[in-house]
N, C-alpha and C positions, 0 to 999 in steps of 0.2 A: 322715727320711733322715740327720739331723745323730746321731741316737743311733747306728744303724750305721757310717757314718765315723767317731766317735768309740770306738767297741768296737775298728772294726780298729785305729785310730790306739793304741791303749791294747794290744791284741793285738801288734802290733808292737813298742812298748816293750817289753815285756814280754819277748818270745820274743829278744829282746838279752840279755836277764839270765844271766849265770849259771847260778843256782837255776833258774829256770825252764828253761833248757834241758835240764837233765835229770831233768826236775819226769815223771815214771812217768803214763802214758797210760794208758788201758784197751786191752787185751792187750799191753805192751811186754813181749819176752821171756818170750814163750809159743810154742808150737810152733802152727802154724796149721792141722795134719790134725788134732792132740787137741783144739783147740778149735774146729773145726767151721768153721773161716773158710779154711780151704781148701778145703770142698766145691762152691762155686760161683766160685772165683777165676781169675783168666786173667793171662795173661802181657802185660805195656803195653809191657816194652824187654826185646831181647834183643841180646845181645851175643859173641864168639868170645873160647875162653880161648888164649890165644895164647902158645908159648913160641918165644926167638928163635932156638935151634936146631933147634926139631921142628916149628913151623909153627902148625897150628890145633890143641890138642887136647881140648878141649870145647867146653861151650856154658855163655850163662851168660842167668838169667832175672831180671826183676825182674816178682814178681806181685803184682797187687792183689784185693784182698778189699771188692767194695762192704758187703757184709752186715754185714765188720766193720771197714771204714777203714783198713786196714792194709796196709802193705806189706811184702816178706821176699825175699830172692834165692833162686833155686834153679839148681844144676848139673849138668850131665851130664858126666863126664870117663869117665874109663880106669879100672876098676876097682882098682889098683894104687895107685891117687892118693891123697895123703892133702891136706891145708891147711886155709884160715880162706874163712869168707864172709863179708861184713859186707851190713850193707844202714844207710841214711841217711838220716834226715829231717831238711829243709829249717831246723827250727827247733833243731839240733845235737845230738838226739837219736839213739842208734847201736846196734846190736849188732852183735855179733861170735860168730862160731859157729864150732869146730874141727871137722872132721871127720875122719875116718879111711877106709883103705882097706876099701873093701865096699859093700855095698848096692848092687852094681850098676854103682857107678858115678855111682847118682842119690844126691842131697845137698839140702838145705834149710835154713836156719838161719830163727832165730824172729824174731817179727814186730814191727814197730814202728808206733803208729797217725801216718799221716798224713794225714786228712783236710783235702782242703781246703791242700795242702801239696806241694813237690816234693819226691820220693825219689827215689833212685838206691842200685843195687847193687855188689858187688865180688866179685872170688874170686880164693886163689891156688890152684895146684897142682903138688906136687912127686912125683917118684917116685924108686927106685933112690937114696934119698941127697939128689936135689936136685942132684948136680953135675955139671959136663958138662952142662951147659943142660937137666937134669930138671926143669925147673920152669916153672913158666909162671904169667899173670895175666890178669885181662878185668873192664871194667868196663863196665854198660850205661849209657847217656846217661841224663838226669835224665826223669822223665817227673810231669806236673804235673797237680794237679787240685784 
């Protein structure tokens, strides 16, 4: 038991650092439908992309992939919408993903592995310019495992 308390104790140093924080994971910033870890993934938090003049106008996902440790945000807004997704691991590890108006509406950006780690998602969304309260933001709560 003393060798496992000492891995995490040394895990934890470590995921402090730096360099390690954005020490490149297996699938970081890969797309999760091309590499197959989005075929069995489900949604842990979801959240509303909320603008303060138009109210609610999407949805925002944070999904995980047991198959492949990983987590990625996914959005539903207004077809018209363009902005960034980000998604978060616990050990300061990040991507960020632009998107554009299309595809329905529906959006994903690529995946970061967190196993064994908290992540959490983000997303904005603008339209018509962004001003006059076109735009809006939604983050899901942290979700752990």
């Amino acid at each position: 038991m003393a060798v496992v308390t000492g891995a995490v104790a040394a895990a934890a140093l470590f995921a402090g650092s730096p360099a390690n924080a954005q020490a490149a994971k297996p699938y970081d910033h890969k797309d999760p439908y091309k590499s197959g870890c989005g075929n069995s993934a489900r949604a842990v938090k979801t959240a509303k992309i909320k603008s303060r003049a138009n109210g609610t106008i999407g949805t925002i996902k944070l999904m995980w992939s047991g198959k492949c440790k990983t987590n990625w945000t996914e959005i539903k807004v207004g077809s018209t919408m363009s902005g960034s997704i980000k998604v978060y691991a616990q050990d300061g590890r990040y991507d960020t993903f632009s998107y554009k108006a299309g595809n329905g509406g529906r959006h994903w950006g690529d995946m970061v592995w967190a196993n064994n780690m908290c992540a959490w998602g983000s997303a904005t969304a603008q339209w018509g310019g962004g001003r006059g309260g076109q735009n809006g933001s939604g983050t899901t709560a942290k979700a752990c495992g």
